[in-house]
C-alpha positions, 0 to 999 in steps of 0.5 A, a space after each residue: 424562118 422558125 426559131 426554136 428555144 428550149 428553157 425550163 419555166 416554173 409554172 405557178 399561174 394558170 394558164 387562163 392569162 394566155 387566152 388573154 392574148 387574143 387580140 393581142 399585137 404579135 410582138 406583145 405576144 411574144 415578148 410576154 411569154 419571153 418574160 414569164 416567171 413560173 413556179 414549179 418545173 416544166 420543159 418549155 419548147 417556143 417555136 416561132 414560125 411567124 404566122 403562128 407563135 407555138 409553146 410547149 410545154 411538158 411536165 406534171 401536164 403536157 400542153 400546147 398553145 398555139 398564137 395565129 396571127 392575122 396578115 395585116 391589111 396593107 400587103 397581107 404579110 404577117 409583121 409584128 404589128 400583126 394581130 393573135 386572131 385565134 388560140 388552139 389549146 391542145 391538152 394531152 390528158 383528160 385531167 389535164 382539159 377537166 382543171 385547165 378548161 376550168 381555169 379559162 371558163 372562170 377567166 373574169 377577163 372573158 366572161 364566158 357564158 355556156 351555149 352548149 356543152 362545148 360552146 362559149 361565148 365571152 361578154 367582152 367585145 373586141 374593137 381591134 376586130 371591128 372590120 375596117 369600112 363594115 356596119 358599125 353596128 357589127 361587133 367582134 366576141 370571142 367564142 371559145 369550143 372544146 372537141 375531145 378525142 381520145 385522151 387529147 383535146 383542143 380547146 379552140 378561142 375565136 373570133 365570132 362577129 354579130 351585131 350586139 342585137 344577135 349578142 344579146 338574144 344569145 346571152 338572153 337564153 342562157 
């Protein structure tokens, strides 16, 4: 079932928190973005299809977050408890990807260290990915890559898991 809502959001923030939500249960998710105060006008569209939690958003930019959402382990079903494994950042101008990827790059929540040019891998682990019965030695980070195409870009958050012995050597050469 897909529920549509239309609002008009102020926006003064950047959009740096939403990647913050990685890893995030999806009823918190959800009720986030439904409290949200902005500052200046954006036309807003949130499309709720269960398995992803999509906002739109468009004005002085135009934007897309799109929230996937992992099938919880029981009965495989996505309920509210289930966990935002994944963010697609889609941004439909190059002025747009230059500040806003800027702004999750300086993200001090992340900590994002460059691979490459378009490869990140964030500092801080997440045990909610920790799978359930594998090595305790395998840990969960976040990756984030970008790809261009055209005038649009998908900035792409992930989770990678490694041992912190893999970690470290990746952190090491940069």
């Amino acid at each position: 079932m897909k529920k549509i809502l239309f609002i008009t959001f102020i926006l003064t923030n950047s959009i740096s928190f939403c990647q913050e939500y990685f890893g995030y249960e999806r009823s918190m998710v959800i009720s986030e973005y439904r409290q949200m105060e902005f500052g200046k006008s954006f036309q807003v569209e949130i499309i709720d299809d269960i398995s992803t939690f999509t906002v739109l958003m468009s004005g002085n930019d135009s934007f897309a977050i799109k929230h996937f959402f992992r099938p919880n382990k029981i009965d495989g079903e996505i309920t509210d408890e289930s966990i935002c494994d994944s963010l697609v950042f889609d941004f439909f101008c190059v002025k747009c990807l230059d500040q806003h990827l800027q702004e999750l790059l300086h993200s001090k929540q992340r900590k994002w260290v460059k691979l490459s040019d378009s490869l990140f891998l964030s500092k801080k682990w997440i045990s909610k990915f920790m799978p359930a019965g594998k090595d305790p030695n395998l840990f969960t980070f976040p990756m984030m890559q970008w790809e261009r195409t055209g005038t649009s870009t998908k900035v792409l958050i992930y989770p990678k898991t490694m041992t912190k012995e893999v970690f470290k050597k990746l952190i090491a050469k940069k």
